[in-house]
C-alpha positions in Angstrom: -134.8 -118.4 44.5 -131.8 -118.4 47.3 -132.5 -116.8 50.5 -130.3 -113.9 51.4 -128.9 -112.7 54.3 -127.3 -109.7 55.5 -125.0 -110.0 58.6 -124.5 -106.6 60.5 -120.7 -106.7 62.6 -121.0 -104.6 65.0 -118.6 -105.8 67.7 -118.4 -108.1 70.5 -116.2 -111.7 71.5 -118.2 -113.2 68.4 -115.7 -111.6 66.0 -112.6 -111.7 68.0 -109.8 -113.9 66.8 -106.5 -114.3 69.2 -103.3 -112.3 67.7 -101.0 -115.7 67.7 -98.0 -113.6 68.4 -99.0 -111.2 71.3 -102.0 -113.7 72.4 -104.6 -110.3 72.5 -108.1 -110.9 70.9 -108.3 -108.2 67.9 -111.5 -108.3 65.4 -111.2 -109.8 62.4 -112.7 -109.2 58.6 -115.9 -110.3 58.7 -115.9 -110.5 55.0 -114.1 -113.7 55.5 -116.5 -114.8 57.5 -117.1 -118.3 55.8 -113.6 -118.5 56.1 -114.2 -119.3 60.1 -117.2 -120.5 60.1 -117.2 -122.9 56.2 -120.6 -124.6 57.1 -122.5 -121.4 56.2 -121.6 -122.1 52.5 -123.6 -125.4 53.0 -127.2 -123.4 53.6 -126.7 -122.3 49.6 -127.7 -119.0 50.8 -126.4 -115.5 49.6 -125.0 -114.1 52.9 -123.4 -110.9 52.6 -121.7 -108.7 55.3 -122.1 -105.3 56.8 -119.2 -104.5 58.8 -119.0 -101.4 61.8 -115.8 -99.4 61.4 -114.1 -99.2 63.7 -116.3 -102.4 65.7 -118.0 -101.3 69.0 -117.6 -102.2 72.8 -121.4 -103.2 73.5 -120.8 -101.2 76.7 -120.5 -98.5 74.8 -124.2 -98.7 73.3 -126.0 -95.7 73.2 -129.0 -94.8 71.1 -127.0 -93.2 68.1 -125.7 -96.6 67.6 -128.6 -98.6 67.8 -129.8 -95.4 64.9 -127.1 -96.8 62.9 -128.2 -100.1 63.1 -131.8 -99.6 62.0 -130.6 -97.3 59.3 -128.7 -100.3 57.9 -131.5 -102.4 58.0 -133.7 -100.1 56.6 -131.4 -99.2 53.7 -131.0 -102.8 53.0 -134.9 -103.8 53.6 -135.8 -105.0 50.3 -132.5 -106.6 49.3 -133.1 -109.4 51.8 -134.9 -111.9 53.5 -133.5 -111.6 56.7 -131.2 -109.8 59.5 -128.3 -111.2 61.6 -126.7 -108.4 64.3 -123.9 -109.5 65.5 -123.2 -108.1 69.1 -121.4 -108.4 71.9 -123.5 -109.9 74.9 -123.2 -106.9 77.8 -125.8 -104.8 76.3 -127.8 -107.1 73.8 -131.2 -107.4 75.5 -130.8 -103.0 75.2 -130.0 -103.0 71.9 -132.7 -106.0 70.8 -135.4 -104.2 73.0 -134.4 -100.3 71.4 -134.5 -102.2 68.1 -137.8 -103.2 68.2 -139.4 -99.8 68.9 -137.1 -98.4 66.4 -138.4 -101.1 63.2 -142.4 -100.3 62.9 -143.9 -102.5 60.7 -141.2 -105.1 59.9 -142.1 -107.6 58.4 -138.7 -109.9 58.4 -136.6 -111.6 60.9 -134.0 -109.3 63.0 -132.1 -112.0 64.9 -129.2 -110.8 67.4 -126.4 -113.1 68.4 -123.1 -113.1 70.2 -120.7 -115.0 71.8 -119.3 -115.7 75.5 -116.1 -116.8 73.7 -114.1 -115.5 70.3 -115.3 -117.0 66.9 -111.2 -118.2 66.7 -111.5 -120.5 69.8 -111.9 -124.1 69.7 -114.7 -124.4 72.3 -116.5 -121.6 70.9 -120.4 -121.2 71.5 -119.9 -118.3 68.2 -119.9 -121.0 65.8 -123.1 -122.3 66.7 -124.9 -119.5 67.6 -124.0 -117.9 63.7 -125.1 -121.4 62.0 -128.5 -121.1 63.7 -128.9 -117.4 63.9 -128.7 -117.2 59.9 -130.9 -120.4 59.1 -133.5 -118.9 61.8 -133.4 -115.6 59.9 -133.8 -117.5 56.7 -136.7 -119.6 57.5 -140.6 -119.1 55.9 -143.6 -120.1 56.7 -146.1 -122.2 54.7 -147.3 -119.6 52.7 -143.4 -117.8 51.7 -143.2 -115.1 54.7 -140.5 -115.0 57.3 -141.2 -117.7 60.2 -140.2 -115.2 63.1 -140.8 -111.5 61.5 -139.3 -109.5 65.1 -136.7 -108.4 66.7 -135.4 -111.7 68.6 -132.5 -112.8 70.4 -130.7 -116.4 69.5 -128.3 -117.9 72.2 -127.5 -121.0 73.1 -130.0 -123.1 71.1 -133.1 -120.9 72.0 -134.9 -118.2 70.2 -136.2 -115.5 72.6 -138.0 -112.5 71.6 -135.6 -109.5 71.9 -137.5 -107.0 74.5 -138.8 -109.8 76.7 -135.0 -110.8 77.2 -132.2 -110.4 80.3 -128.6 -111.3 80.5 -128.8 -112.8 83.3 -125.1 -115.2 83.1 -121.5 -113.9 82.9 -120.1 -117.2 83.0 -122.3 -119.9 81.1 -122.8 -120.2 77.3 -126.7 -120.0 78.5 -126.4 -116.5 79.1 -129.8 -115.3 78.4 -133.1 -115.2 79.8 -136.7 -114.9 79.1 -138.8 -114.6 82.5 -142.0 -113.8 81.5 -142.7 -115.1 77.9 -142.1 -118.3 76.1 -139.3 -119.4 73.6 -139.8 -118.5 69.8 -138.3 -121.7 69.0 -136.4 -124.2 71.0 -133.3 -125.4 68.7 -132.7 -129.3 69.1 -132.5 -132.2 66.5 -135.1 -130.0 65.1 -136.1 -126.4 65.6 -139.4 -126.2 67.3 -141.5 -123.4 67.1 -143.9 -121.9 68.8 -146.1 -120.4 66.7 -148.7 -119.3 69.2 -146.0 -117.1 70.8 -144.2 -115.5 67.6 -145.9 -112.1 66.6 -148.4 -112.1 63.7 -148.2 -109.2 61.3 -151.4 -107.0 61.5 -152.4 -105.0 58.1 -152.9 -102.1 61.0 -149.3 -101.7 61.5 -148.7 -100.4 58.2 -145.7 -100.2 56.2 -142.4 -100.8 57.1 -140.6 -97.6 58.4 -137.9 -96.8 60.9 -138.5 -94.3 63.5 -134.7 -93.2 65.8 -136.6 -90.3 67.7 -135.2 -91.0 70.8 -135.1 -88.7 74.0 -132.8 -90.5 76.9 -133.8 -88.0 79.8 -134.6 -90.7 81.6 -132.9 -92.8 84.9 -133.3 -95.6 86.8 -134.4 -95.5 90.5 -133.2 -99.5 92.4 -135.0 -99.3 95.5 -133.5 -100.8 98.3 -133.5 -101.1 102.6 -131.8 -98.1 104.4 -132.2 -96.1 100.9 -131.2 -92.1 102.3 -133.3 -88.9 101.1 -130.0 -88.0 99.3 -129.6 -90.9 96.6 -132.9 -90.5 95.7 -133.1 -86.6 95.6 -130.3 -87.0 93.2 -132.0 -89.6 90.8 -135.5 -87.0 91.1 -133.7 -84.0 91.2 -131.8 -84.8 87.1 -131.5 -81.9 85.1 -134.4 -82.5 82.1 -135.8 -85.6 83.7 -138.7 -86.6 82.0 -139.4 -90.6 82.9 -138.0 -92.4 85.8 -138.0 -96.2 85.7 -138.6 -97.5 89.8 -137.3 -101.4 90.3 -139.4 -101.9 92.8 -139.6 -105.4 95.4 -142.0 -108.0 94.6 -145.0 -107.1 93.1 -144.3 -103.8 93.0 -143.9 -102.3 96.4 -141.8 -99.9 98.4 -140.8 -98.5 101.6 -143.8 -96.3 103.1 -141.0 -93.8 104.5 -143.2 -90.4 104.1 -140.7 -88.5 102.6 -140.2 -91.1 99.6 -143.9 -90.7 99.0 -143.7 -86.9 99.4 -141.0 -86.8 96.6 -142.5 -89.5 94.4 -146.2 -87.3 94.0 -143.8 -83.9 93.2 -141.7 -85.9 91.0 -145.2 -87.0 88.8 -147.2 -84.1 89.3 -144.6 -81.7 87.6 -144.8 -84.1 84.6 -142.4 -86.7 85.2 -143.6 -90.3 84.2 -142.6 -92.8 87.2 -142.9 -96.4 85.7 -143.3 -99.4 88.2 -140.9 -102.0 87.3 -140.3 -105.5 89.8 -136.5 -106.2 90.6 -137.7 -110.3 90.4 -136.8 -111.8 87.5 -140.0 -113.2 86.9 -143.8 -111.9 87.8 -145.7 -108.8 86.9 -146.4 -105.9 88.9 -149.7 -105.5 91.1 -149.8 -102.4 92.6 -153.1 -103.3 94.3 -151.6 -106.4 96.2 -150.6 -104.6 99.1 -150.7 -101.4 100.7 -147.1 -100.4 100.1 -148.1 -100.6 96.1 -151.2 -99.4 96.3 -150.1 -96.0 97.9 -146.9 -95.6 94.9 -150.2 -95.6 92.5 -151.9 -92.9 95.0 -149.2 -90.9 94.6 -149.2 -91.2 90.4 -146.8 -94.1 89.4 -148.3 -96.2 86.7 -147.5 -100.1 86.4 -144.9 -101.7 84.2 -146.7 -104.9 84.7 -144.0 -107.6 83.6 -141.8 -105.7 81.6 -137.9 -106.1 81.4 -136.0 -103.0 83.3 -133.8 -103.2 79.5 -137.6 -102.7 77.6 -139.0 -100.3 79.9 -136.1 -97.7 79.6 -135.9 -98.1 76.0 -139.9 -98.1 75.3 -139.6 -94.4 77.4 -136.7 -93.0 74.9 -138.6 -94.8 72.1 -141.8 -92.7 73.5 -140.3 -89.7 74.9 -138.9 -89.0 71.6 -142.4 -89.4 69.6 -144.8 -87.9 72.1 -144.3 -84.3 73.9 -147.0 -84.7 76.7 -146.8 -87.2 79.6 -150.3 -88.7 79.2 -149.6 -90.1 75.8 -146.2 -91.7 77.3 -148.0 -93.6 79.8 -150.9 -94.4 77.9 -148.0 -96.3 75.4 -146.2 -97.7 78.6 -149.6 -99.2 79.7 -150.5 -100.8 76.3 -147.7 -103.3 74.4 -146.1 -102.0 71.3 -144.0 -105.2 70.2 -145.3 -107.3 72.6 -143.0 -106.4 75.2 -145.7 -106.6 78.1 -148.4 -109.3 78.5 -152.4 -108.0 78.7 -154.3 -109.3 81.7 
């Protein structure tokens, strides 16, 4: 029986083509799709589009999109074998993270992919990134189910899972990165897997469902030297603020300034869930390393351990907008839901 795929267009340089008269980069139907890009038709796959109208700036993701993008999935579940999300690159380690919250119990491969440059261009990574994107989302096991059955991200001939991933280059066709967990698959000569890293469906997690609660009262606190009582009084101080994600130096320590720590314990003990996140790229939080963590603890911040800043702030709408009380919030930030945080 042929595999079938179902590309989502959402936006982003992957489906640009250049206007040969005024030399802008416009979208193009993705319906023709294996017009661009003929070797598709080689996999003998059914591929079918889904295209966004009109096509959206990834800067311009916001949860309502990312709803529309499970609800397309979701509608289309059992009339494939696989997803392809094609996105633009700004916001793709968001939207893969949000996505992953959003699909409970999936079962089939969700594979994002981009571009640094248009589909149209003759050094284009889009090309390749596609081919391998829909043979990835294509590919069973041994026994007929899905190789990779998550949320991932595929870019530049690796396979990352999507809410373990950064953007971390503007420039390069390597654009992404995943600090703190292994590649999926490593695409060569041959696509290596690694099948100790991919997720194993549980019986426990039940059917397949999609869940778009999402409640975005929620902002990001960057710590830095010679931060004034001001900036952070007006990150604290937010209208409806439930969750606050703190990027924090090292292993999860900051300034000892007694009127941060004074705001921090009012902040948390009025409800609001402070979540301990490192600004390095790679390591885990350990608020017990040193006495400028240990005392962010005292004073009722909980660890991210070595989640993504992208994962934390969409695992708090993803929990926000299921659970009322802050204890059940943190107890889901503390435990992994997709496998978005390692266990120690």
């Amino acid at each position: 029986m042929r595999q079938s795929i179902l590309l989502i267009y959402t936006g982003g340089t992957i489906g640009m083509k250049q206007d040969p008269d005024t030399l802008l980069l416009k979208p193009f139907d993705f319906s023709q799709i294996s017009d661009e890009v003929p070797e598709i038709n080689r996999f003998g796959y059914t591929i079918d589009t889904y295209s966004f109208d009109p096509v959206i700036d990834s800067s311009d993701a916001k949860p309502e999109f990312w709803a529309r993008i499970a609800n397309v999935i979701r509608d289309n579940y059992d009339s494939y074998d696989g997803f392809v999300v094609l996105h633009g690159t700004d916001t793709m380690a968001y939207s893969a993270s949000a996505l992953s919250f959003m699909l409970e119990g999936l079962r089939k491969s969700v594979i994002f992919t981009g571009s640094q440059l248009p589909i149209g261009m003759l050094r284009t990574d889009g090309r390749e990134n596609l081919i391998s994107a829909i043979e990835l989302a294509a590919m069973k096991d041994d026994n007929g189910e899905p190789m990779v059955p998550e949320v991932c991200i595929c870019f530049e001939n690796k396979l990352f899972r999507g809410n373990r991933t950064t953007k971390y280059n503007s420039e390069n066709f390597s654009a992404f990165s995943s600090p703190n967990y292994p590649l999926l698959a490593d695409i060569g000569i041959h696509i290596r897997y690694d099948r100790n890293a991919i997720h194993s469906f549980l019986p426990e997690e039940g059917e397949f469902k999609v869940n778009t609660a999402m409640d975005t009262n929620v902002a990001i606190l960057k710590i830095f030297p010679g931060m004034t009582e001001s900036y952070v009084d007006s990150v604290l101080s937010a209208k409806g603020l439930r969750a606050v994600v703190l990027e924090t130096f090292g292993s999860g320590n900051a300034p000892s300034l007694p009127w941060f720590l004074e705001k921090i314990r009012r902040c948390t003990a009025r409800g609001v869930v402070i979540v301990n996140v490192t600004q390095c790229q790679r390591g885990s939080v350990n608020m017990g390393t040193y006495a400028n963590g240990a005392i962010l603890e005292e004073a009722g911040v909980i660890s991210g351990q070595d989640i993504t800043t992208e994962s934390a702030l969409t695992k708090l709408f993803h929990l926000l907008g299921c659970h009322s009380d802050a204890e059940s919030v943190k107890k889901g930030m503390e435990s992994p839901l997709r496998g978005e945080i390692s266990l120690k």
